[in-house]
N, C-alpha and C positions, 0 to 999 in steps of 0.2 A: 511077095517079099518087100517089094517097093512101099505096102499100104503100110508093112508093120511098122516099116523104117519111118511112114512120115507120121504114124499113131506117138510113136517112141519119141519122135522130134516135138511133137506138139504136145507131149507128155512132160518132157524133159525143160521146156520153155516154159508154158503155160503153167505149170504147176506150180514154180519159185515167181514167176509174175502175179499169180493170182496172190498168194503167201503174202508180196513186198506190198501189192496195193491195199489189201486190207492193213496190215501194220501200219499204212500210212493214214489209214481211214480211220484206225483206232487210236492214233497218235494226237491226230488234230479233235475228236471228241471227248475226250480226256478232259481237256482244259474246260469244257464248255457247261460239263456236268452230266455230260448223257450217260449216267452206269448204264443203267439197263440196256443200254445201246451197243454198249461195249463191254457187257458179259455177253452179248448174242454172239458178236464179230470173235472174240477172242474164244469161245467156243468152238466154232465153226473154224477157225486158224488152228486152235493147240489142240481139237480133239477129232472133232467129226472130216476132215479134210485128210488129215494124216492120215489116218483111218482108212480112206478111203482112196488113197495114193497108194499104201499099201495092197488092197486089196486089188485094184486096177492092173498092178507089176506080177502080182501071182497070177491073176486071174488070165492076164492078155496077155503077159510078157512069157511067164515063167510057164504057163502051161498046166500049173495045178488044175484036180478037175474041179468043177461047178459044186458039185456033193461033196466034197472034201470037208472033214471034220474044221480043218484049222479053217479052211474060210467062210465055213458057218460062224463058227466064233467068231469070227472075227466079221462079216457083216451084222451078225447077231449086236456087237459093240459098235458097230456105225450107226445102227438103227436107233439104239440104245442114245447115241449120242444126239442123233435127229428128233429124239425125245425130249431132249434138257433142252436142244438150241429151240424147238417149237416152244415147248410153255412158254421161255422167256420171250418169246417174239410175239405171245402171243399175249404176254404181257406191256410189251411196247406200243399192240396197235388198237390193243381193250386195256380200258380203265377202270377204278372204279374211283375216282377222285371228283373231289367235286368243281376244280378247273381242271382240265386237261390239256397239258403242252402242247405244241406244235406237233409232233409226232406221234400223238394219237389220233387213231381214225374216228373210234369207236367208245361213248362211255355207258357203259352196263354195270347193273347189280351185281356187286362178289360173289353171291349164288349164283347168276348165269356166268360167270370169269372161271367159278371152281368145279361147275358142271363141262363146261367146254373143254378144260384142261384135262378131266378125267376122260372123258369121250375121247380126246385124241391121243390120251395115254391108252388107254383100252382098246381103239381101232387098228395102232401101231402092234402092240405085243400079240393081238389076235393075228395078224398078220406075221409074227414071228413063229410064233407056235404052228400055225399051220403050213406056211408056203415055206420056211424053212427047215424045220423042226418035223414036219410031220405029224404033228400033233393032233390027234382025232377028235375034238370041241365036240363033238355033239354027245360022246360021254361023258364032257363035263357039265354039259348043257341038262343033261337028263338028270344027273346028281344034283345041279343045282335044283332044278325042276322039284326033287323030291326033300330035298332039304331047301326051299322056300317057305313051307309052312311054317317051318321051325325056324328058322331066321326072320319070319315075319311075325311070330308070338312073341319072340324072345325080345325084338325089336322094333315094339309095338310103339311104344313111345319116342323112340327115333324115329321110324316112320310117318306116324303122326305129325310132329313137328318141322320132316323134310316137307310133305306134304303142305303146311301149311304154310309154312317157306314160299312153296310156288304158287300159293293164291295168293298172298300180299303182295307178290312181284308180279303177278298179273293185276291185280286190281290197283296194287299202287295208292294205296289211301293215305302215307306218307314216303319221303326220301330220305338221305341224311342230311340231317342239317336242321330237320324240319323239328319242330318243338310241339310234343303232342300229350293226351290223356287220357288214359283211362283208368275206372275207376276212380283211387284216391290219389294215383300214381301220374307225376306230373316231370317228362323229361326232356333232350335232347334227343334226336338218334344219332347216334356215333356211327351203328355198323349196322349191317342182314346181311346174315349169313346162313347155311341151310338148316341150320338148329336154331337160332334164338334172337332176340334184336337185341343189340345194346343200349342203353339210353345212359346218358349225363343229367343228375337233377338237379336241383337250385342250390342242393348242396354239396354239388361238385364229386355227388359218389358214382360208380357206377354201377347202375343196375341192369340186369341179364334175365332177360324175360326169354323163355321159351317160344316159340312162334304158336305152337300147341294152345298156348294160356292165351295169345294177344289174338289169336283167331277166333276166339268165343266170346271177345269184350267189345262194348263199346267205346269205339278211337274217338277222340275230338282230337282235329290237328289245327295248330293253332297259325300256321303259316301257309294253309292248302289256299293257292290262290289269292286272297284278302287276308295281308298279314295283322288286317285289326282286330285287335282283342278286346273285349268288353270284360270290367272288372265291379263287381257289386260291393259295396261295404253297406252297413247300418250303423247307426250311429242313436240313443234318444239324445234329450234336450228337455227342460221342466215346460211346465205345463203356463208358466210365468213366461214363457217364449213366444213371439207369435209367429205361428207354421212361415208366413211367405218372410218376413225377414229370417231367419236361422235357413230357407232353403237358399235366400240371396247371399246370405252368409256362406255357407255351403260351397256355393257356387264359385264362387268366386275366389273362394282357398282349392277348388281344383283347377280350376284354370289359371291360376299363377305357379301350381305343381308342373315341376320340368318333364317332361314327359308325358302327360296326360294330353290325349289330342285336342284342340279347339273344332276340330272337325273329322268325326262327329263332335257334337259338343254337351260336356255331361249333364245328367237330367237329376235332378236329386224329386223324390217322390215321400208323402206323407202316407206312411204304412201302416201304424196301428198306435191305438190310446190304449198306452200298457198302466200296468197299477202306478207306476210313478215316475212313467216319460211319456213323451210323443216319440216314435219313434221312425227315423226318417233312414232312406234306403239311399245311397251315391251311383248311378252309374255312369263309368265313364270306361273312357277309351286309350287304348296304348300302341304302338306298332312295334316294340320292341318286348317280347316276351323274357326276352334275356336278362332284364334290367327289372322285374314284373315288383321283384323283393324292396329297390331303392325305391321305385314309385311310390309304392304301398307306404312306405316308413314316410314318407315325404308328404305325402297327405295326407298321413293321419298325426302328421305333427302338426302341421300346418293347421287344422281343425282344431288344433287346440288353443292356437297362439287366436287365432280369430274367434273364436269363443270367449275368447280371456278379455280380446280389442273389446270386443260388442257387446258385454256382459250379458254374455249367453250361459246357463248353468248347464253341466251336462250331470245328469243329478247318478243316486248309486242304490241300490237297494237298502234299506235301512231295519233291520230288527231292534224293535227298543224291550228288552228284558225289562227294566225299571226305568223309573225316573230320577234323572241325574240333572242337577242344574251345572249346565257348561258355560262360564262368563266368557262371551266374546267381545272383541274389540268394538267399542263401537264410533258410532263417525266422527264425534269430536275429538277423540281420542289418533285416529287419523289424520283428522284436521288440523291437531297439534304437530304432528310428526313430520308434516310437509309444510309448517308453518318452522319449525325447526329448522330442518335442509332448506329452506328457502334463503334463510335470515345467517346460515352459512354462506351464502354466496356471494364475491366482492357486489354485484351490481345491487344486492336486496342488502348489506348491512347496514348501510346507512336509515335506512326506509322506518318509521313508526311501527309499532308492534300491532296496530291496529289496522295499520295498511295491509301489512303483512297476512294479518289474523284472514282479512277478508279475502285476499288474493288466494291463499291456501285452502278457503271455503270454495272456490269455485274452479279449483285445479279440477283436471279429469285425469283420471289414472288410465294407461293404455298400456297395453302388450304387444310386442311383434317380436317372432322368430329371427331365424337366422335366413337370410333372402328374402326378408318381405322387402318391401318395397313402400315404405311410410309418404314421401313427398314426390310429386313427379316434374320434371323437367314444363313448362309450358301450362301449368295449372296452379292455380292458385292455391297457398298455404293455407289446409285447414285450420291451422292454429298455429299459434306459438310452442315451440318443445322446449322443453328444460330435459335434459338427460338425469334419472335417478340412479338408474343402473346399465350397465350395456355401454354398445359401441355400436358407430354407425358411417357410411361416406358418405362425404356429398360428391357428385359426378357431374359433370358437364360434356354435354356432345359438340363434338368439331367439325368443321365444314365436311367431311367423309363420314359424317352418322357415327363415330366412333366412341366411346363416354372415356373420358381422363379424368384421375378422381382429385378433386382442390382439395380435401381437407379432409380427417378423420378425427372426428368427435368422440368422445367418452364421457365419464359420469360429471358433472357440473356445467357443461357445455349447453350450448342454447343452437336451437336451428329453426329455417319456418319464421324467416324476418318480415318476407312480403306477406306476410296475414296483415304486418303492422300497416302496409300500403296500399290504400284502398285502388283497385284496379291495376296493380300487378302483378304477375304472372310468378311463379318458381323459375328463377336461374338454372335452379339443380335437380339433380336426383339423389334422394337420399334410400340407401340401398340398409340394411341391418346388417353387422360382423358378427357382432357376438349380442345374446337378448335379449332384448331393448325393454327399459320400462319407465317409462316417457310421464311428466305431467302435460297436460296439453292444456293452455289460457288462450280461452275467447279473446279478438282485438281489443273488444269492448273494456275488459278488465285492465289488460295492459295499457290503453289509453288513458283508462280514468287515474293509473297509478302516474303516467308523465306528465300529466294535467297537474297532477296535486304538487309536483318535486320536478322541479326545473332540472337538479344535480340529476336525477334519475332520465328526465326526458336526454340530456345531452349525454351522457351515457349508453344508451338504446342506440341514438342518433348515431354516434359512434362507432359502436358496434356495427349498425347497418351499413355504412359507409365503407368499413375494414371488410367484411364478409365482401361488397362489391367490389372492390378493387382487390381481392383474394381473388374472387373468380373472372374477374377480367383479363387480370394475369395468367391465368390458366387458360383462357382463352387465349389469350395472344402466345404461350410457350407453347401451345396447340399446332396452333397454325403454324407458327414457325418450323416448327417439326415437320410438320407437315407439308409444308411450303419447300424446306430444303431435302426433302426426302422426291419428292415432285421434281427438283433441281437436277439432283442426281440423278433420276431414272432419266429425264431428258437429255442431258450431256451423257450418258450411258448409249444411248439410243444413236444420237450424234455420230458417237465413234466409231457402234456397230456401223451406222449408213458410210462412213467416209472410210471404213476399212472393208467394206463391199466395195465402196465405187472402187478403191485402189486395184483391190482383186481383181 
């Protein structure tokens, strides 16, 4: 009698003990974020516990028998309950994410997370059916036995695809996350799951490949290990080209593309003399597949603006049905037209028509995109620029490698002074905003024109003088920035140390 009384005592304590500490344990992870944590606990508090207090009070207390109908049911509904609190717990300690919290043990494939759940849903209820239930499984066993063939025709195709489900997650040829191919079919993987993979393509759609189909293909995965990807384009160019300049050309418009690796570093190759190009092959390198689309636009823009710089032709097939006489522009006609915008410009009105006429004969016309890079910091001005069209900065680096831009140029604007001084370097960087289409004068031309017009040389002089103290000033509001940004983290620092020592 004594044992029941201290069963009853340790019943009667322990039960509302155990209730108040988890309430306190789901109280405080609430705030932190942990659902998953506290739908297991508040399971276990509001369903499987009760449950199971109940059944202890008939069972030990009250004397009900063991075989009794109501406390089948009713362990039948505790089990049932140890069913939901398992999956979620079993969801807390397997993942299928591709960080896993603190409180996972475990990260596995959603097929092995949905295989496991089913296994210990199925080991529990087999367990109910027979040890409580009485339920005789081997006649179900033999029905199933005889309706397997039929459930195996019928779901044929499901089978299949589960099946191949678990060779991918055995072999592993990609994960999620990973960016793969095959065929013409180019995506993300989102999901594997025992029917199908998910993918994400470049076009942001999702597609649901069957495991069935991607078991029969060949995969390229483009981040298995070495997330370098190699990307080929072609390109011709006229036969008026010659192969290793248009390849240095080439080259050089991919490796000023943002994303395109310097190492490896791309190789451009002369492929075939087609009826009316050379035709030359790019390969080069990326480590971000994600971006594969902005690259791609990016250099083959870029091929054109330096094509345009280095008059490179990139020619087009031509069928001539008849003969048509097409008048085109020709040079003098040109000559004229930049002999015009020149004699626009306060610094050239003044200037003879003949000065002028000459200066405009030995303009060179040039193109750059938008990010080229025209003049560089520390090298010498290849020429003198006059802006025709576009927009451009010029930049200067400050004691911390950083560029601040002095000045932004547009159409009538002149840049590319030190070409006019023999053995100085570029101040600046001149970067392109918006399209640039530049005439570019040799020193030579420009000298011969301050030689002839004292007004013109003092003018130039001028000018070069304003550009240098533009960017000297930029230099020194530079440093100062910088200097009083250096100030502040020091007195910053100061305070932290002297409200330590306090401490």
């Amino acid at each position: 009698m004594s044992l029941l009384w201290l069963k009853a005592l340790i019943f009667i304590l322990g039960f509302p003990l155990l209730i108040v500490i988890l309430g306190e344990v789901i109280s405080r992870l609430e705030p932190r974020g942990n659902i998953r944590l506290v739908r297991f606990l508040n399971s276990l508090r509001s369903f499987v516990f009760p449950c199971l207090a109940i059944w202890l009070v008939m069972n030990q207390f009250l004397g009900f028998p063991h075989d009794s109908i109501f406390l089948r049911l009713l362990e039948t509904l505790i089990w049932l309950g140890v069913i939901f609190a398992g999956i979620l717990l079993l969801g807390i300690l397997l993942t299928t994410e591709q960080n896993p919290t603190s409180w996972h043990l475990f990260k596995v494939p959603r097929l092995f997370l949905q295989i496991i759940r089913i296994l210990f849903f199925l080991g529990i209820t087999t367990y109910i059916l027979s040890s409580l239930w009485q339920v005789d499984l081997s006649n179900i066993a033999a029905a199933l036995g005889v309706g397997s063939v039929v459930i195996a025709l019928a779901l044929q195709s499901t089978l299949s695809n589960l099946v191949s489900g678990f060779l991918l997650l055995f072999d592993s040829p990609f994960k999620v996350g990973d960016w793969i191919r095959f065929g013409d079919i180019e995506g993300q993987v989102v999901d594997l799951n025992w029917r199908s993979v998910r993918l994400r393509t470049l076009n942001r759609e999702l597609l649901i490949v069957p495991n069935g189909v991607l078991d029969q293909q060949n995969i390229f995965n483009y981040h298995s290990g070495d997330r370098v990807h190699g990307e080929r384009f072609k390109i011709g160019f006229s036969y008026d080209d010659a192969p290793n300049f248009v390849q240095r050309v080439i080259k050089s418009a991919a490796i000023a593309t943002k994303g395109i690796l310097s190492d490896p570093a791309p190789d451009v190759f002369t492929m075939s003399y087609d009826d009316f190009a050379i035709t030359y092959e790019v390969k080069y390198f990326i480590d971000d597949f994600q971006n594969v689309e902005e690259i791609r636009n990016d250099f083959r823009t870029r091929i054109f603006y330096a094509a345009k710089r280095n008059g490179l032709t990139i020619p087009f097939p031509i069928r001539t049905l008849q003969h048509v006489r097409i008048r085109t522009p020709q040079r003098e006609e040109r000559v004229q037209e930049i002999a015009i915008f020149l004699q626009s410009l306060p610094f050239f009105a003044f200037l003879e028509s003949e000065a002028i006429a000459k200066l405009a004969d030995v303009a060179i016309l040039q193109f750059y995109g938008l990010g080229d890079e025209v003049i560089s910091e520390g090298i010498p001005d290849p020429g003198f620029y006059i802006i025709e069209e576009g927009a451009i900065k010029l930049l200067v680096t400050d004691l911390y490698g950083s560029q601040q831009e002095v000045i932004h140029l547009s159409r009538e604007d002149f840049f590319g002074e030190t070409a006019l001084l023999p053995g100085e370097n570029s101040q600046v960087t001149g970067v392109v905003t918006q399209d640039l289409t530049v005439l570019v004068f040799e020193r030579e031309a420009i000298a011969t024109l301050m030689a002839g017009s004292a007004r013109f040389a003092r003018q130039i002089n001028q000018f070069i003088e304003e550009r240098k103290k533009r960017i000297e000033q930029a230099h020194q509001a530079s440093d100062r920035l910088n200097s009083a940004s250096s100030s502040s983290e020091l007195n910053n620092s100061k305070k932290s140390f002297k409200h330590t020592r306090l401490t």
